[in-house]
N, C-alpha and C positions, 0 to 999 in steps of 0.2 A: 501497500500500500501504500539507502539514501541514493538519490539521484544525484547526476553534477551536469552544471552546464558551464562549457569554458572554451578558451580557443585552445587547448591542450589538455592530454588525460593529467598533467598537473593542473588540478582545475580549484579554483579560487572562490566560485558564486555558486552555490546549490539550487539546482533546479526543482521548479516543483514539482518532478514525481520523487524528490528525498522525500515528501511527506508521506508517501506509500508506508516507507521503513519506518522512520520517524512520528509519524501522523498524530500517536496518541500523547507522544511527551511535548510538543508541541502545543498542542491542541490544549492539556491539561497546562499549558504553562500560561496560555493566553485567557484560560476562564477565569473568572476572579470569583474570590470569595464573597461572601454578603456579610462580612463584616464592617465595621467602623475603620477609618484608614488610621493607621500608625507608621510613626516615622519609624519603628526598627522594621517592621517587616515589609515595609517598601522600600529601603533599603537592598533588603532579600530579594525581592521582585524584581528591582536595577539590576542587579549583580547576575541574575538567571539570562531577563534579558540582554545584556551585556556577555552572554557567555562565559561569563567568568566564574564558573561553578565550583571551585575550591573557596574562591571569598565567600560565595551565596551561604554555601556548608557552613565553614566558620561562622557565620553572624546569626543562620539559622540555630545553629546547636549554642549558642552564648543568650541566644532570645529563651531559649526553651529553659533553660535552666536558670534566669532570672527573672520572667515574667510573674507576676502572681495575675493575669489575666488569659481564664481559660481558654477565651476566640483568638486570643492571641498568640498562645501555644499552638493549639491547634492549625490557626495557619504558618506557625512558623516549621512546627512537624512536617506538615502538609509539604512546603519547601523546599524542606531539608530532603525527604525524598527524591522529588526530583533532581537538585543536584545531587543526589547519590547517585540516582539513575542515570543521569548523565556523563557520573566519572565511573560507572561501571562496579560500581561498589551496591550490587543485584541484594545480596542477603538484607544489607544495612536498611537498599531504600523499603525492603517489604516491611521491615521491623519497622519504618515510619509511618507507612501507609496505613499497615497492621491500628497502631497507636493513632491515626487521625480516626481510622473508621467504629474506635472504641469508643471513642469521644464526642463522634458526630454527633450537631446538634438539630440537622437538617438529612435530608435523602441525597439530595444534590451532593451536599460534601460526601458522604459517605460514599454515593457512585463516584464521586473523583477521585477519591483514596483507592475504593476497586478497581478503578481504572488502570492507577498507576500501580496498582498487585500482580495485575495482569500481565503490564508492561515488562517489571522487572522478572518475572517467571518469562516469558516470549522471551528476552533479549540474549539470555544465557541459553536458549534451546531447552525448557521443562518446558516443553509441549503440552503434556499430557496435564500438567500440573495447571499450565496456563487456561485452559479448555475448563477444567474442571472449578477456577476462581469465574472464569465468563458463565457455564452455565449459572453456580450459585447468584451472580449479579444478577442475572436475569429473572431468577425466579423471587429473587427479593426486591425486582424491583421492573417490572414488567414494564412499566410506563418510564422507565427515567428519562430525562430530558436530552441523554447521552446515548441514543436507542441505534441511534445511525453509526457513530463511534465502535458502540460494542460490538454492533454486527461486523464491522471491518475489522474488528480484533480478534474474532470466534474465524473471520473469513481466510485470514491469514494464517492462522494458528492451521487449518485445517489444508490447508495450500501446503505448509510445510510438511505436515503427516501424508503429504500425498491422496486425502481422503477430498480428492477434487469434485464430485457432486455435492457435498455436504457444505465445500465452499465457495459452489456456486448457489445452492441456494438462499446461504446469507448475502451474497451478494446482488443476488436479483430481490431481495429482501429492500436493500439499498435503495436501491433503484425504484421500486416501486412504492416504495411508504413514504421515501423521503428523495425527492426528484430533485430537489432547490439544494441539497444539503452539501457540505464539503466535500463528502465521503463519494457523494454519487460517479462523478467521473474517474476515483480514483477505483471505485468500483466496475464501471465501466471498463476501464484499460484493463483490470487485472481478469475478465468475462472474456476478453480476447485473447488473452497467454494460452501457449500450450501447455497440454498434459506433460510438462519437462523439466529439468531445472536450469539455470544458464546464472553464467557471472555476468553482468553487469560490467563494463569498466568506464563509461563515460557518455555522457548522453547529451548532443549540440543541434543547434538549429541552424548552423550552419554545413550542409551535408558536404561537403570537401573537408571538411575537416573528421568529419566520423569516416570518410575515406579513408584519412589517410592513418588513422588510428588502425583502423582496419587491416589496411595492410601493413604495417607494422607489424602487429599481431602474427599474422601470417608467416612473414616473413619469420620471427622467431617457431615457428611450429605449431603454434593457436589454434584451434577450428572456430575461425572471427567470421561475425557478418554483423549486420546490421537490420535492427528491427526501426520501421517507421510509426508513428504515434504522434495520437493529435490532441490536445491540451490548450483551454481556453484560445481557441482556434488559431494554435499555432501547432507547427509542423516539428518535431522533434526526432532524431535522428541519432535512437539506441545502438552502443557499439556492446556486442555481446560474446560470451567466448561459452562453448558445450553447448553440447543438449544432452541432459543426463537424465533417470527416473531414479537416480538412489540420493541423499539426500546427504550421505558420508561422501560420497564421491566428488559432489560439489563442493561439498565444505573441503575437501583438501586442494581443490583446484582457484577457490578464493583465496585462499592460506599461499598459493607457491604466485597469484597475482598480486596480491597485497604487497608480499616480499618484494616483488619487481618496482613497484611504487606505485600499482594503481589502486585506484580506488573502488576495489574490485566489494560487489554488492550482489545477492543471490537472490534470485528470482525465480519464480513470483514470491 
């Protein structure tokens, strides 16, 4: 549901289909709380938007254990998650999302904390694990405001297990409930991938330049080509390497791209 766009696979500007991979820490970074605004934890907020997710952590975990105001912990929690999530530190950010969702004092927070439960289970490959936090969200919260979100989470998750009708039909879920929604074109694109798996190394609008990544590729020994994809009706021009059905197989072929310096992302 990360994508790049650049004039080289050393690429500087992230494209939006990064949101495909990314979608949900994004998406949970931009919803805001319905609290009262405080200067420490927008502070917190700068530092996430800002990328700068080591300060966010720090000022997150120095809120938390000073505050004597619960909405205030709890968004700083809430936070602190995500920049865990972000520096890959998976166990820590469940144990915050865990602790916002104990404390919710609304549904909306608490589906924002399950969200990001989700995310950190997804992002280290516990599939099975991730799957089984989306059904519970769902059944505790059938109506959440984040209905379109989840389905792209349950969608992916299920894309990974290779259990591809199951995540086609969250995805025509998408599509159909929620037409206008973020999710829906990103749902869209991924209705159109094959039954396969592929690296990803670099995705431009300008198509000479995914040429000549292309053959690069090649040239070193790759099996590269180029998928075409169209996005807020612009023309995007994926450079891709495999087509695999086992899901170790690709993960070792993003691992020996990565090494070379690309920005190698696995799909769908």
């Amino acid at each position: 549901m990360p994508q790049y766009l650049s004039q080289s696979h050393k690429v500087t500007k992230s494209h939006v289909n990064h949101i495909i991979c990314d979608l949900c820490l994004v998406t949970l970074c931009l919803l805001s709380f319905c609290f009262s605004a405080y200067a420490a934890t927008s502070d917190i907020e700068a530092a996430i938007m800002d990328t700068n997710y080591e300060q966010a952590r720090m000022l997150a975990s120095k809120v938390i254990k000073t505050t004597r105001d619960s909405k205030e912990r709890i968004q700083a929690e809430y936070y602190l998650g995500l920049s865990q999530l972000r520096l890959g530190q998976y166990a820590q950010a469940r144990s915050a999302f865990n602790n916002v969702m104990d404390a919710a004092s609304s549904q909306d927070v608490y589906d924002k904390a399950a969200l990001g439960v989700i995310e950190a289970l997804y992002r280290p490959g516990f599939y099975q694990d991730a799957l089984k936090a989306g059904e519970k969200l769902l059944r505790k919260s059938p109506q959440s405001s984040f209905l379109s979100l989840i389905y792209l989470k349950m969608a992916r998750t299920h894309l990974k297990m290779t259990e591809w009708s199951r995540a086609r039909e969250y995805l025509q879920k998408i599509i159909t409930e929620f037409p206008q929604s973020v999710e829906a074109p990103i749902a869209q694109n991924l209705l159109e991938e094959k039954e396969y798996f592929a690296v990803q190394v670099g995705s431009f609008l300008d198509k000479d330049r995914a040429q000549e990544l292309m053959k690069k590729l090649k040239e070193n020994g790759q099996y590269a080509y180029i998928v075409e994809t169209t996005m807020d009706r612009k023309k995007f021009y994926r450079v891709r390497v495999g087509q695999m059905t086992s899901l170790s197989d690709v993960q070792t072929l993003q691992w020996q791209l990565s090494q070379q310096g690309y920005p190698a992302l696995i799909y769908p």
